[in-house]
KOLNUDO-319702 format. One record per residue (C-alpha): residue number from 1; x, y, z. Coordinates in nm, 2 decimals, decimal comma, padded with zeros to 4 digits. Last residue first. Example, Ala and Ser with C-alpha at 12.3 -4.5 7.8 and 13.67 -1.06 7.14 Angstrom:
(rec 2 (01,37 -00,11 00,71));
(rec 1 (01,23 -00,45 00,78));
END
This chain:
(rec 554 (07,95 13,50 14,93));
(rec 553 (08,20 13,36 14,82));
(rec 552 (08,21 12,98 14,92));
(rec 551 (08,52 12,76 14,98));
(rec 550 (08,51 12,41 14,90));
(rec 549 (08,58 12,19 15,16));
(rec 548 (08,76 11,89 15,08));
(rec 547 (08,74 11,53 15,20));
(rec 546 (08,49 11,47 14,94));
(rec 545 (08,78 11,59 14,64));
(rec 544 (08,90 11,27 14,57));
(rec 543 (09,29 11,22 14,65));
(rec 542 (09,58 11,35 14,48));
(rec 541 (09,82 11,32 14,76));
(rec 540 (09,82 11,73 14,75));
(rec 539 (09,50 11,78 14,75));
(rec 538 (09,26 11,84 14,48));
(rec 537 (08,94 12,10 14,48));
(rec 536 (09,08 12,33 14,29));
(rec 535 (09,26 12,12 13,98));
(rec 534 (09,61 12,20 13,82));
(rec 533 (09,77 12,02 14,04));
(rec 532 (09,59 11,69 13,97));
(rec 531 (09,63 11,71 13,61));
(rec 530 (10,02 11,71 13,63));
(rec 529 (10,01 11,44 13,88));
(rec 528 (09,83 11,25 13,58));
(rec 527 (10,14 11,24 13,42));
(rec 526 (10,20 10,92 13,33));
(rec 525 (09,87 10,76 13,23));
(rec 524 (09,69 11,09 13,21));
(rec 523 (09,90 11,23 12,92));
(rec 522 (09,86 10,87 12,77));
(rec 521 (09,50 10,91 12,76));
(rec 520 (09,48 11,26 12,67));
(rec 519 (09,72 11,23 12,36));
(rec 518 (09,52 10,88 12,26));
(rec 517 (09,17 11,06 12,29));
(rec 516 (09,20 11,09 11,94));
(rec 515 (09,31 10,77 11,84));
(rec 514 (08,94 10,63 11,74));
(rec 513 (08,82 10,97 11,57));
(rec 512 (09,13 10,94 11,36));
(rec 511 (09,08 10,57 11,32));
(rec 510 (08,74 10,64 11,16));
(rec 509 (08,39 10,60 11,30));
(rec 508 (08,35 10,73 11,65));
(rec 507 (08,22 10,45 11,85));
(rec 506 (08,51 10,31 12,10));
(rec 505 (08,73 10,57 12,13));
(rec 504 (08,53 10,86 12,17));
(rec 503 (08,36 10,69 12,45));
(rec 502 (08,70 10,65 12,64));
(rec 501 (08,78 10,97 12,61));
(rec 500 (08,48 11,07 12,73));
(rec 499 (08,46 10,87 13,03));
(rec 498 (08,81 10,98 13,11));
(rec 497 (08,72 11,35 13,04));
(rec 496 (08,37 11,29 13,28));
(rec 495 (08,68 11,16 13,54));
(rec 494 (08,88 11,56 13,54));
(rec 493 (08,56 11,72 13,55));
(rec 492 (08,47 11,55 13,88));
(rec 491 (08,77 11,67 14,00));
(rec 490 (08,75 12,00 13,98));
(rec 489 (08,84 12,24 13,70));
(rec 488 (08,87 12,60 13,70));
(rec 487 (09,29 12,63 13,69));
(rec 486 (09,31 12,75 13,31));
(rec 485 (09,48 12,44 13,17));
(rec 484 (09,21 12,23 13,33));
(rec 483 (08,94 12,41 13,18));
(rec 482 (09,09 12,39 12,85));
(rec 481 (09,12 12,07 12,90));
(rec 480 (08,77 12,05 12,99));
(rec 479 (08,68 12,22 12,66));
(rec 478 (08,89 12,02 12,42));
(rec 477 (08,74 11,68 12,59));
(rec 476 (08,43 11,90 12,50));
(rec 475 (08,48 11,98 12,15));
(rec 474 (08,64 11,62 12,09));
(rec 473 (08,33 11,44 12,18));
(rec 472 (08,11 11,73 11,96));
(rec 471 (08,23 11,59 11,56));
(rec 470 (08,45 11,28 11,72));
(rec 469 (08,14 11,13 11,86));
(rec 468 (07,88 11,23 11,62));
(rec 467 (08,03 11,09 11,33));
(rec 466 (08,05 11,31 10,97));
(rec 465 (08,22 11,62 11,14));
(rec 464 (08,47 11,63 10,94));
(rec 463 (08,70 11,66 11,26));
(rec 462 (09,03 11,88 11,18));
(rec 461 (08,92 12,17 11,40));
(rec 460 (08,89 11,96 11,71));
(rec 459 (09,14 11,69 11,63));
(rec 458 (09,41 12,00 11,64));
(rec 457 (09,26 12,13 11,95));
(rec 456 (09,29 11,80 12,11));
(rec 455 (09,64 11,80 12,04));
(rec 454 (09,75 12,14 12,17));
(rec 453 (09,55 12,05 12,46));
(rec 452 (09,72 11,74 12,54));
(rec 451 (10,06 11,92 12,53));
(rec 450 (09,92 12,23 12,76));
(rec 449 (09,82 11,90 12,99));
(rec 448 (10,21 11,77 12,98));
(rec 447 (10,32 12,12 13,04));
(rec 446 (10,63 12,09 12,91));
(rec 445 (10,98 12,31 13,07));
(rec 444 (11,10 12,02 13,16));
(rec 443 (11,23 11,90 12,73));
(rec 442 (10,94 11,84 12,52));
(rec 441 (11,06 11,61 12,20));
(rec 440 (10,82 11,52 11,91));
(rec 439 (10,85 11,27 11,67));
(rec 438 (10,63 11,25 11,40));
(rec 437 (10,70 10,90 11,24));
(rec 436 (10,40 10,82 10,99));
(rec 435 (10,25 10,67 11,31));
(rec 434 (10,46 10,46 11,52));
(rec 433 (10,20 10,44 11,78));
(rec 432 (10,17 10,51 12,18));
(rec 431 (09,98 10,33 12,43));
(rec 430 (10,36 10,21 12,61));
(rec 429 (10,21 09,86 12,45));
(rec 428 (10,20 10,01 12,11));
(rec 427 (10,49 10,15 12,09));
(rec 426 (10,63 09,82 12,15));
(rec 425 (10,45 09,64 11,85));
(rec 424 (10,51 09,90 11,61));
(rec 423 (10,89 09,93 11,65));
(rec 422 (11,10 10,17 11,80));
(rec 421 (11,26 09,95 12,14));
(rec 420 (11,19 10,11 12,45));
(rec 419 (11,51 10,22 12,62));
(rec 418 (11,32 10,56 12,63));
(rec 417 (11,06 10,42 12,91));
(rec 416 (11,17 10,63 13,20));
(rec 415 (11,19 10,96 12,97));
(rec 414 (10,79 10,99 12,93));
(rec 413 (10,62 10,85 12,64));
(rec 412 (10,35 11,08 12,50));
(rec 411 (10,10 10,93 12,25));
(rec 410 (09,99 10,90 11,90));
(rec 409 (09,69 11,00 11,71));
(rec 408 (09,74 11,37 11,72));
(rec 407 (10,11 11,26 11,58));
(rec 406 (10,28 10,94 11,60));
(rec 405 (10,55 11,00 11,89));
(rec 404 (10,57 11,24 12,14));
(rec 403 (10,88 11,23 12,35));
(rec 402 (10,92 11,30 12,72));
(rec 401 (11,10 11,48 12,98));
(rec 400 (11,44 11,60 12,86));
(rec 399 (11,63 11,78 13,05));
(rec 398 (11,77 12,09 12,97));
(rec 397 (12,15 12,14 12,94));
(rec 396 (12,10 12,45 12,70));
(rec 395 (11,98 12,24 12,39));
(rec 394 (11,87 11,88 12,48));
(rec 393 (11,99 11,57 12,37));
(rec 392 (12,20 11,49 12,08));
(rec 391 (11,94 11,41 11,85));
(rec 390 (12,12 11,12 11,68));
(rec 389 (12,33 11,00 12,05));
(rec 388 (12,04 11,17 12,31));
(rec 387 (11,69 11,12 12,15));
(rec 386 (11,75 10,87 11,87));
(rec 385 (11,95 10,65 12,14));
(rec 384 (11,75 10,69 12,43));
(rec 383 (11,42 10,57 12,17));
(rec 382 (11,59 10,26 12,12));
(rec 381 (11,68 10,13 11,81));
(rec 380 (11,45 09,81 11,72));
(rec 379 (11,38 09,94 11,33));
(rec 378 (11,69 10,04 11,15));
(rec 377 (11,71 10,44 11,15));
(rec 376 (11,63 10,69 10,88));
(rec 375 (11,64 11,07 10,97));
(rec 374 (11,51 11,41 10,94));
(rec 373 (11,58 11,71 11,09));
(rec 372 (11,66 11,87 11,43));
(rec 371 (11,98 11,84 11,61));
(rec 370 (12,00 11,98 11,93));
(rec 369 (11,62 11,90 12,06));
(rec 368 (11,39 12,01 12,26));
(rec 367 (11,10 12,04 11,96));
(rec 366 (11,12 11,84 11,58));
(rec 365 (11,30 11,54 11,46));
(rec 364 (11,10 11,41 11,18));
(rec 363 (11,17 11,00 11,16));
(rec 362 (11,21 10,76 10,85));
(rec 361 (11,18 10,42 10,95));
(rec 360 (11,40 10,14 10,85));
(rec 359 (11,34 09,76 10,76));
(rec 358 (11,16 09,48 10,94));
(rec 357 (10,91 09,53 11,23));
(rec 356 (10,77 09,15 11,35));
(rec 355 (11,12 09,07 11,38));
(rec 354 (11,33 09,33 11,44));
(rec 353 (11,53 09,55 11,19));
(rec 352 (11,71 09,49 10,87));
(rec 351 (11,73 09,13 10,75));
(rec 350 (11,40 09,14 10,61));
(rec 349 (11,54 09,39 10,39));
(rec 348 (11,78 09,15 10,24));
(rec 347 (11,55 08,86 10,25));
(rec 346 (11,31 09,06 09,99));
(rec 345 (11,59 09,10 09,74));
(rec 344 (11,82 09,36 09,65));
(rec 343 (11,68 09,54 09,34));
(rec 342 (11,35 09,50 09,43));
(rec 341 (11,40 09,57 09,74));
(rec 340 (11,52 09,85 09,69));
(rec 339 (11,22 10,01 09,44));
(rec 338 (10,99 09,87 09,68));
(rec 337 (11,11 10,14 10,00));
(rec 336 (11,00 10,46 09,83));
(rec 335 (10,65 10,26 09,81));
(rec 334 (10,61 10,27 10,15));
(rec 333 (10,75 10,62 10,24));
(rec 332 (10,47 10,77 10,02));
(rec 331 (10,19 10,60 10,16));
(rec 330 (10,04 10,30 10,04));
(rec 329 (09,69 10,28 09,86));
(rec 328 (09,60 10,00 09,65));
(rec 327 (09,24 10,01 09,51));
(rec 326 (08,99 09,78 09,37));
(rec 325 (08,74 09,95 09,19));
(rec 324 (08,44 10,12 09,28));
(rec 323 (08,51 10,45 09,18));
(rec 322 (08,83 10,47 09,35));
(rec 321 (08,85 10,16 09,63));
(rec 320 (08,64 09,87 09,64));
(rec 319 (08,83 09,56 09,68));
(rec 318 (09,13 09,68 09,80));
(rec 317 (08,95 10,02 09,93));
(rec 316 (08,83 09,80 10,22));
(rec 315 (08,42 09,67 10,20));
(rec 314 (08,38 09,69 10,51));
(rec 313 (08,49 09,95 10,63));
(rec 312 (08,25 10,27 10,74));
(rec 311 (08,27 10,57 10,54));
(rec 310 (08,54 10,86 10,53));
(rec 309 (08,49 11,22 10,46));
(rec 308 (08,66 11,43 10,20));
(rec 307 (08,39 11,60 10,00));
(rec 306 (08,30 11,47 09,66));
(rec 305 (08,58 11,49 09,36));
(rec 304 (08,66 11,13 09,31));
(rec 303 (09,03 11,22 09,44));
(rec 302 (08,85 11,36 09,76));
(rec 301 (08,64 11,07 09,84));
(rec 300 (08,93 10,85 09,78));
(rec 299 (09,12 11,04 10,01));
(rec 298 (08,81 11,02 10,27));
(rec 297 (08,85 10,60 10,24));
(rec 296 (09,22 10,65 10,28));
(rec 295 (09,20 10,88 10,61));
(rec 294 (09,50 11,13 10,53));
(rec 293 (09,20 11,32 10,41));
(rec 292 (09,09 11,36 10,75));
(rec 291 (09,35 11,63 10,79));
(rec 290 (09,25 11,86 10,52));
(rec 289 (09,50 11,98 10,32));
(rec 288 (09,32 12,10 10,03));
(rec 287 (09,45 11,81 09,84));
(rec 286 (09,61 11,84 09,48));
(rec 285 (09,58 11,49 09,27));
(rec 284 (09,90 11,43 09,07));
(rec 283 (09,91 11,18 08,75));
(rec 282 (10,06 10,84 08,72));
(rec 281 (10,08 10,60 08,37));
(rec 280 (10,13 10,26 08,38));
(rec 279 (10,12 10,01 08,04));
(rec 278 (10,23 09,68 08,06));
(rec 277 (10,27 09,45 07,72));
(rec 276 (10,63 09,47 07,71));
(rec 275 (10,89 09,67 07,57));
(rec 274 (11,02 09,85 07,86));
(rec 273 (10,68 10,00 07,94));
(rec 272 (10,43 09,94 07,66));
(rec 271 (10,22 10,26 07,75));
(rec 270 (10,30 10,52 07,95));
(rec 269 (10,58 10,53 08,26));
(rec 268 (10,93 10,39 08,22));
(rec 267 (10,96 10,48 07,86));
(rec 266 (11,20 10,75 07,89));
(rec 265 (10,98 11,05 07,83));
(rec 264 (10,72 10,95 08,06));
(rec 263 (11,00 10,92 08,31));
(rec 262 (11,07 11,26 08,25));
(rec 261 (10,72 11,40 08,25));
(rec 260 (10,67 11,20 08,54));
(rec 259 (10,98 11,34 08,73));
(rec 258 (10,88 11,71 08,62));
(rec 257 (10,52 11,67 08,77));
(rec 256 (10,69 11,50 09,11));
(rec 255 (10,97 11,82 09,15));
(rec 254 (10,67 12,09 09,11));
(rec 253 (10,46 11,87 09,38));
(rec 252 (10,74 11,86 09,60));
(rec 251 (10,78 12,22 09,58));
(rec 250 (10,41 12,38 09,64));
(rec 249 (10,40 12,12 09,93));
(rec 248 (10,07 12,34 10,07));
(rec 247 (09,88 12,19 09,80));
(rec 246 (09,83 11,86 09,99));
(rec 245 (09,96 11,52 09,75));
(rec 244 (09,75 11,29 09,62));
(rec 243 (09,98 11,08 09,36));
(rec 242 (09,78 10,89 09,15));
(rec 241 (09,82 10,55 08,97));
(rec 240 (09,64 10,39 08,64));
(rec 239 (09,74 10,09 08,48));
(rec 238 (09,64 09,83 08,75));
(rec 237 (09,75 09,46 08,74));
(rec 236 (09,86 09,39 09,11));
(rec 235 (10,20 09,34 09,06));
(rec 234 (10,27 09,56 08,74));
(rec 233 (10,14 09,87 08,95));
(rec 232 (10,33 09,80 09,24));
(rec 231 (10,64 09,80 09,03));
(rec 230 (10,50 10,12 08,88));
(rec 229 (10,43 10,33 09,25));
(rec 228 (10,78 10,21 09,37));
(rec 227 (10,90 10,39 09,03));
(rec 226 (10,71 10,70 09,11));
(rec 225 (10,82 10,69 09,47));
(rec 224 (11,16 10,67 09,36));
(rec 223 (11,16 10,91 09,12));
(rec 222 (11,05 11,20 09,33));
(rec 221 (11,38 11,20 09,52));
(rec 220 (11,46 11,48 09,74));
(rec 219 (11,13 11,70 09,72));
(rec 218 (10,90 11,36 09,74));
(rec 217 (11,11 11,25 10,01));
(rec 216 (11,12 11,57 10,17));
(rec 215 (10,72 11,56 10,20));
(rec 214 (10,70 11,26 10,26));
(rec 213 (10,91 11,28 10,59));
(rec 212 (10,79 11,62 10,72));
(rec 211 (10,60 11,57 11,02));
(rec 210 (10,59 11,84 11,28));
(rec 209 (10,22 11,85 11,31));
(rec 208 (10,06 11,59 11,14));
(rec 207 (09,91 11,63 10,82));
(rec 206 (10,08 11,43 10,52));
(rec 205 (09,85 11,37 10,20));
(rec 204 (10,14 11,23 10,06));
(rec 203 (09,89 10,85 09,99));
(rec 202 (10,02 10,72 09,67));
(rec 201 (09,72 10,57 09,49));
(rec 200 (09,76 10,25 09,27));
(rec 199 (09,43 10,17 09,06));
(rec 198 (09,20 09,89 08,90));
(rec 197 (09,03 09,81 08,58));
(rec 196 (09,03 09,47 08,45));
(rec 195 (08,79 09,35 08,75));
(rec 194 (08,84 09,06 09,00));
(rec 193 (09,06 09,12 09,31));
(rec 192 (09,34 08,88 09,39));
(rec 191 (09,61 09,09 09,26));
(rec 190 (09,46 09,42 09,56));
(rec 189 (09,45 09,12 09,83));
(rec 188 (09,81 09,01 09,72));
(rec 187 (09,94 09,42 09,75));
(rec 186 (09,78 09,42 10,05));
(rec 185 (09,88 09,10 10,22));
(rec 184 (10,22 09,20 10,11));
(rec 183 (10,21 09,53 10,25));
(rec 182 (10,19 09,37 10,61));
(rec 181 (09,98 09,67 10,80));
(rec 180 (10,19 09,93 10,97));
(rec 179 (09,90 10,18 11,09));
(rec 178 (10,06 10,48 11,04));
(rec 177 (10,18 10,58 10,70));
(rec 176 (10,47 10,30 10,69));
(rec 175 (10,28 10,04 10,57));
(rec 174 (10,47 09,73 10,69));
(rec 173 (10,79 09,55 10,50));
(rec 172 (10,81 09,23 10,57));
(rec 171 (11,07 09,16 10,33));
(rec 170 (10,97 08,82 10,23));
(rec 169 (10,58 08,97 10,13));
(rec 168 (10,78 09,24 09,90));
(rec 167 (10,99 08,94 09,74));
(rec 166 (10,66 08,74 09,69));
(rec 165 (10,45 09,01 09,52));
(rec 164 (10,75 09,08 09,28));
(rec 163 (10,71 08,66 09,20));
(rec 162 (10,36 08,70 09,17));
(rec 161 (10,35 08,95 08,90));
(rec 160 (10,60 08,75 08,75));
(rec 159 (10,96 08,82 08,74));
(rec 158 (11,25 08,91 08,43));
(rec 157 (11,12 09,21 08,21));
(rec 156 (10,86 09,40 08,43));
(rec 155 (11,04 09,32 08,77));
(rec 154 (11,42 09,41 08,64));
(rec 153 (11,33 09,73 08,46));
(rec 152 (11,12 09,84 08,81));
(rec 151 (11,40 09,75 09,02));
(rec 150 (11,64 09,90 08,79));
(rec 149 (11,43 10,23 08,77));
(rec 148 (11,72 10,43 08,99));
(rec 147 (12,03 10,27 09,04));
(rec 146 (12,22 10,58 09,13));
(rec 145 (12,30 10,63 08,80));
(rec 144 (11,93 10,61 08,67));
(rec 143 (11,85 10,90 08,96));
(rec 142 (12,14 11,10 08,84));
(rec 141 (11,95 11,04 08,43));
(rec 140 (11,69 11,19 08,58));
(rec 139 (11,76 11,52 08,65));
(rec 138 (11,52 11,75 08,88));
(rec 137 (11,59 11,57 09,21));
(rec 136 (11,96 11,66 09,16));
(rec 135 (12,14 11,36 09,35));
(rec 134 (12,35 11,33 09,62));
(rec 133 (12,14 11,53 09,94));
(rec 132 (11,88 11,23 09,95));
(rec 131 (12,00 10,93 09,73));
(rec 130 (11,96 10,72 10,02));
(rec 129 (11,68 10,87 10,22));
(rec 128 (11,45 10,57 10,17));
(rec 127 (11,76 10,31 10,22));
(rec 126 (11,95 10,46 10,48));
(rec 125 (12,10 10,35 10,81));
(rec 124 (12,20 10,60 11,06));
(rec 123 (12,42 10,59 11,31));
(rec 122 (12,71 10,75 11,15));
(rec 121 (12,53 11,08 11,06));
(rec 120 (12,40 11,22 11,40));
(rec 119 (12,62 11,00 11,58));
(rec 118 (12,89 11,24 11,51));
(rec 117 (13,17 11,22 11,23));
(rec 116 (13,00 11,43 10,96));
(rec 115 (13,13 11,76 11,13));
(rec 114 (12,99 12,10 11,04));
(rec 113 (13,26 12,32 10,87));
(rec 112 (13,16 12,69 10,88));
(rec 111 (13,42 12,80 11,10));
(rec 110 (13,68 12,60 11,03));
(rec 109 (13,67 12,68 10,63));
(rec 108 (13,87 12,36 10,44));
(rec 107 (14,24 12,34 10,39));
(rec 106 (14,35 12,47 10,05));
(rec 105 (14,22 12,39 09,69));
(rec 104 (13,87 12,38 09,71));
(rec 103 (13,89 12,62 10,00));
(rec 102 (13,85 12,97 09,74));
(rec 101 (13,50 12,81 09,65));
(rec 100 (13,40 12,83 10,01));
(rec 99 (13,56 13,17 10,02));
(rec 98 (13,40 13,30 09,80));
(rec 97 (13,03 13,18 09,84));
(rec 96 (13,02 13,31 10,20));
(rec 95 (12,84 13,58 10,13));
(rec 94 (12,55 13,41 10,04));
(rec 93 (12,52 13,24 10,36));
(rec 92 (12,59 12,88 10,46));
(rec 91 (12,47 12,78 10,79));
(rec 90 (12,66 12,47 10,81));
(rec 89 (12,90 12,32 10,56));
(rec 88 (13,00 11,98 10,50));
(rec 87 (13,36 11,82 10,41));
(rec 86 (13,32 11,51 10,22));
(rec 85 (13,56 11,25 10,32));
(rec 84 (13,84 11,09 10,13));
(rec 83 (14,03 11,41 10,09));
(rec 82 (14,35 11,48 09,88));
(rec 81 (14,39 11,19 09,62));
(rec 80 (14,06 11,15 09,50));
(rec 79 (13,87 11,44 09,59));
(rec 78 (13,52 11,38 09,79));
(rec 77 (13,24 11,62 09,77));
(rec 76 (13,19 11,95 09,90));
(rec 75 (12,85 12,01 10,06));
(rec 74 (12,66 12,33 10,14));
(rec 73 (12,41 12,32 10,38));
(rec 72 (12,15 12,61 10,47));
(rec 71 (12,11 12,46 10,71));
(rec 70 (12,19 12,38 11,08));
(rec 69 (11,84 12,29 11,17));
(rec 68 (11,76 12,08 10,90));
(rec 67 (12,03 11,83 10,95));
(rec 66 (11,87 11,55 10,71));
(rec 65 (12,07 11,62 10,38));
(rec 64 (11,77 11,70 10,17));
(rec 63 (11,76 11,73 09,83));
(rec 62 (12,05 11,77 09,59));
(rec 61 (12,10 12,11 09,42));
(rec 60 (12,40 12,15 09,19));
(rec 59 (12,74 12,33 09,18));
(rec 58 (13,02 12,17 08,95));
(rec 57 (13,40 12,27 08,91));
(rec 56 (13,64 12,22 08,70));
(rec 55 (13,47 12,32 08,34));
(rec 54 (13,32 12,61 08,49));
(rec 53 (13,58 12,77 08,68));
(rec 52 (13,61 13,10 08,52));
(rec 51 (13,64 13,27 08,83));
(rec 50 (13,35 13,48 08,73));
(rec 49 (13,19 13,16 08,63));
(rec 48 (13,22 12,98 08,98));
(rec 47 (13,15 13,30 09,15));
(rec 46 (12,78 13,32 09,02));
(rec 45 (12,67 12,98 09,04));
(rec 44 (12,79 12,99 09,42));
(rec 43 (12,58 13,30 09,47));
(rec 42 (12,30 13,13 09,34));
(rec 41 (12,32 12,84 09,54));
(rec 40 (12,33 13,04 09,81));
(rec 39 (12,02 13,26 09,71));
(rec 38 (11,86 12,87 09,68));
(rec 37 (11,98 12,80 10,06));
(rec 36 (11,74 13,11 10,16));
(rec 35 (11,68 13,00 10,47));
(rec 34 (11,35 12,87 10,43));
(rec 33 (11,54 12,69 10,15));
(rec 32 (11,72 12,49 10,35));
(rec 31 (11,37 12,34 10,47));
(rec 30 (11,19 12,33 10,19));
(rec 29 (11,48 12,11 10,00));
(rec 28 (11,78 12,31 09,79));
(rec 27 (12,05 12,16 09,95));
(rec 26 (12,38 12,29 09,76));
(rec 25 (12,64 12,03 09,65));
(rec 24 (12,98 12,16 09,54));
(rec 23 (13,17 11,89 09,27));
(rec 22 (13,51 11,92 09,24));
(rec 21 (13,74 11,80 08,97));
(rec 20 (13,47 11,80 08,71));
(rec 19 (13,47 11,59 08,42));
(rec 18 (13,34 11,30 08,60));
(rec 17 (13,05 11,37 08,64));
(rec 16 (12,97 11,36 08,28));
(rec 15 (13,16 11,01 08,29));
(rec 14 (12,90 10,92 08,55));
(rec 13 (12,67 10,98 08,36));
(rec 12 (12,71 10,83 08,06));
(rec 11 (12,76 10,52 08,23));
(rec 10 (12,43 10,53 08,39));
(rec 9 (12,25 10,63 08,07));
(rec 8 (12,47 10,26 07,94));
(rec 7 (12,32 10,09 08,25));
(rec 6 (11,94 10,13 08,16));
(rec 5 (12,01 10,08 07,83));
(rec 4 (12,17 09,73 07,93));
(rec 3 (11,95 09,70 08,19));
(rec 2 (11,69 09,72 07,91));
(rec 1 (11,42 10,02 07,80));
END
C-alpha cells in the first residue's frame, strides 16, 4: 500500500458519499445504545426504504458524539446550498424516525433539535475523538478517507525508525493512562533494548469508576489505535502487538476484531507491510476485569496466562516485559494520538497545550453535572471552565462543591481551586492526578467522607492481595471510615487513619497500593471539618477530645 493507493480508496470514497443528498448519522456507541439508539437506527433503515429513498439518502452508525446524557443522537449532516451546519438531535426515539426523515427537506424538528452552538461543542479541541460520531467504525475504507493509516504509510515508507521516534519525543506527548511519563523516553528505551523479539501492548484494561474514554475510543475508532499500535511497532522493532482489553466491553472488542481483520486484509497489518521488509501483526487479549490488571507488570501477568499481580520494578517491562522481552505498553488514548502526529508533525502537537503537558486530554464527565459525556480539551484549561462552560454546571441550580479527578488513585479538589490549570504538574500539587481522566463532579449534597468510603471500598475489593500493606491497610482505613460514616468514631480513630494512610503509602508495592490513601488524604486536607462532625467526642472548633467528657451508660 502507497499514498497514492492510500489516497485513491480515499477518493473512492468520498465519491460513494457523495451520491447521497443527505446523509443521517445514528450514534451507535455503548452509551446511546443503553438507550436503544440501535432500535433507532433501525427504524430510520426502515422508513428510508418504504419511502423509497435509498439512493438519496444515507443512514449509518458513527461512534460517539460526546453528549452522552442527551442520547440517543441522531445527526443530519450538512447540505450544500441550504444548511451549513449540522442539525443534531437529542433523545431520539424510534418513533420519531418519520418525521426526522420528513425534515430533510423542510425546516428542522424544534423539539428534538439539540444545539451545537454551546460551549459544550465549540470549546473543544479534538484530535483523539476526531473522527468520533463521522465515521462508521466498522468500514475501513471511512477511516482511509479521513486520513486514516497515512501516518503509518508515511513512517514505514519515508522515515527511520529513529526519525518516527524523534517526531513523538518533539511532541511531548505523555502517557495518557495515568502516570504521564514522556512517551519518547519509552518508546527510545523499548529501540534501545537488545533482543530480536520484542512486543507492543495496548493497555484498555480501563477500571475506574466512571471512566469510559478507551472504551469509546476503541468503540468509535478502532483503527486508530491499531495504526498508533503499528507506527509504534516499526519504531522500536517489534512484530507482535496485543490489545488487552476487559471482557465487560463486549462492543469495543467486537469493533477491534473486525478492524484487524480489515486492516489485515489491506496490507497494513501482517507481513511485508506496504511493501517493505516490516511485518506487524496485533491480536486481542480478554481481561477478567480486574482492577490491578491496569497495573502493567500485573497485565503482563495476565497476558502470559498466570494470575494478575504485579512484582517489584526494577527491571521495567521495557527491558523485560512479556515473557522476558522488552515490552512497550501505552494505553489506549496514547497511541490514538501517534497516528496525528505523524501525519502533522511532532512541533504541531507540541504546540497544543502547556509546557511540560502538551496535547489534549480526553475527560469522562460523570455525577452533578448538566452535560455528561465525553470530551477532549487542550491541556492548561481550567477546571471552572470544563465544570461550568463544557459541563454547564449543576442540574437544578445546585452548587457545586468539588470535583474528583483520577479515579481511586486520584483526589478530591474542592470548588476554591477550579481555576487550577488541567495538567499533570498542577494536579499534582492540589494532591490530586490526571489519571486516565475520570472526572467526577459532587454538587452540596456530597458527603466528602461517604466519597472517601466509596473509594476505599473500591481499593478494598480490588487489592490482589500480593503486599501486605494494601491487602489489610486498606480493610481497616475502610473500616474506620466506615466508622466515621456511621457516627462511632472518636478522635483517636480519626489520627490511627492518618498514620495508616500514610503507611500504605510508603510500603505497599504497586502504585495502586501507593495512591490509595490519596481519596482519604485529600478528603482530609479540605474537608476535614467534614470528619470532625461526624465524630463523638469532637467539639465544635475541632479540637482534641481531652477537654471532653465522655458520657458513661451505666
Amino acid at each position: 500500500m502507497s499514498n497514492e493507493q492510500l489516497e485513491q480508496i480515499s477518493l473512492s470514497e468520498h465519491k460513494k458519499q457523495a451520491q447521497y443528498r443527505h446523509v443521517v448519522t445514528v450514534c451507535v456507541s455503548s452509551g446511546c445504545m443503553s438507550a436503544q439508539s440501535d432500535l433507532v437506527k433501525k427504524a430510520l433503515e426502515d422508513a428510508v426504504a418504504e419511502k423509497e429513498l435509498d439512493h438519496t439518502c444515507q443512514v449509518k452508525g458513527v461512534g460517539c458524539r460526546g453528549l452522552c446524557s442527551r442520547g440517543p443522537l441522531v445527526s443530519v449532516q450538512p447540505e450544500h446550498g441550504r444548511f451549513e451546519q449540522e442539525i443534531l438531535y437529542q433523545n431520539v426515539a424510534p418513533e420519531d424516525a418519520g418525521e426526522v426523515l420528513s425534515s430533510l427537506d423542510a425546516e428542522p424538528l424544534a423539539r428534538l433539535q439539540c444545539p451545537t452552538d454551546t460551549p459544550f461543542f465549540q470549546r473543544q479541541h479534538k484530535i483523539v475523538l476526531e473522527n468520533s460520531g463521522r465515521i462508521d467504525p466498522e468500514r475501513i475504507e471511512e477511516y482511509i478517507a479521513h486520513e486514516g493509516y497515512g501516518g503509518l504509510v508515511t513512517a514505514v515508507t519515508e522515515l527511520s525508525p529513529g526519525e518516527v521516534i524523534d517526531e513523538i519525543t518533539r511532541s511531548g506527548l505523555r502517557g495518557r493512562g495515568g502516570g504521564g511519563y514522556p512517551t519518547g523516553l519509552k518508546w527510545i528505551t523499548v529501540a534501545k533494548s537488545e533482543g530480536s523479539e520484542k512486543y507492543i501492548i495496548c493497555n484498555g484494561d480501563e477500571g475506574d469508576p466512571g471512566a469510559f474514554m478507551d472504551r469509546s475510543i476503541m468503540e468509535s475508532d478502532p483503527h486508530r489505535v491499531i495504526e498508533g499500535m503499528a507506527i509504534a511497532g516499526y519504531a522500536t522493532g517489534a512484530n507482535i502487538g496485543y490489545i488487552y482489553v476487559r471482557g465487560e466491553y463486549p462492543l469495543a472488542v467486537s469493533r477491534l476484531k473486525t478492524a484487524i481483520r480489515q486492516a489485515q486484509k489491506l496490507g497494513f497489518l501482517g507481513d511485508g507491510i506496504c511493501g517493505t521488509t516490516f511485518n506487524f501483526n496485533v491480536s486481542i487479549r480478554l481481561g477478567g476485569g480486574a482492577f490491578v490488571c491496569g497495573e502493567e507488570t500485573a497485565l503482563i501477568a495476565s497476558i502470559e496466562g498466570r494470575r494478575g499481580t504485579p512484582r517489584p520494578r526494577p527491571p521495567y517491562p521495557a527491558e523485560y516485559g512479556l515473557w522476558g522481552k522488552p515490552t512497550l505498553i501505552n494505553n489506549v488514548e496514547t497511541f490514538a494520538n501517534v497516528p496525528s502526529i505523524l501525519r502533522n508533525g511532532g512541533d504541531w502537537y507540541a504546540g497544543i497545550g502547556t509546557e511540560k503537558s502538551k496535547g489534549t486530554k480526553v475527560f469522562a464527565l460523570t455525577g452533578a453535572l448538566q452535560n455528561t459525556g465525553l470530551i477532549e480539551v487542550p491541556m492548561g484549561i481550567s477546571l471552572r471552565e470544563i465544570v461550568y462552560e463544557i459541563g454547564g454546571g449543576a442540574p437544578d441550580g445546585a452548587t457545586v462543591k468539588a470535583v474528583q479527578t483520577g479515579g481511586p488513585s486520584g483526589g478530591c479538589i474542592p470548588a476554591d481551586h477550579f481555576d487550577t490549570p488541567v495538567d499533570y504538574e498542577s494536579l499534582k500539587e492540589l494532591g490530586s492526578i490526571m489519571g486516565s481522566g475520570g472526572m467526577i463532579i459532587m454538587d452540596e449534597s456530597a458527603s466528602m467522607v461517604d466519597v472517601a468510603r466509596y473509594f476505599m471500598e473500591f481499593c478494598m475489593t480490588e487489592s490482589c492481595g500480593k503486599c501486605i500493606p494494601c491487602r489489610v491497610g486498606t480493610v481497616h482505613m475502610h473500616n474506620f471510615l466506615d466508622k466515621i460514616c456511621k457516627g462511632e468514631a472518636r478522635y483517636r480513630d480519626l489520627t490511627m487513619l492518618e498514620n495508616l494512610c500514610e503507611m500504605v503509602k510508603d510500603t505497599s508495592l504497586c502504585g495502586l497500593g501507593q495512591t490509595a490513601p490519596n481519596p482519604v488524604l485529600s478528603t482530609l486536607h479540605y474537608f476535614r471539618q467534614e470528619y470532625l462532625d461526624l465524630l463523638i467526642d469532637h467539639d465544635q472548633n475541632g479540637r482534641a477530645p481531652q477537654a471532653l467528657v465522655i458520657p458513661v451508660e451505666a
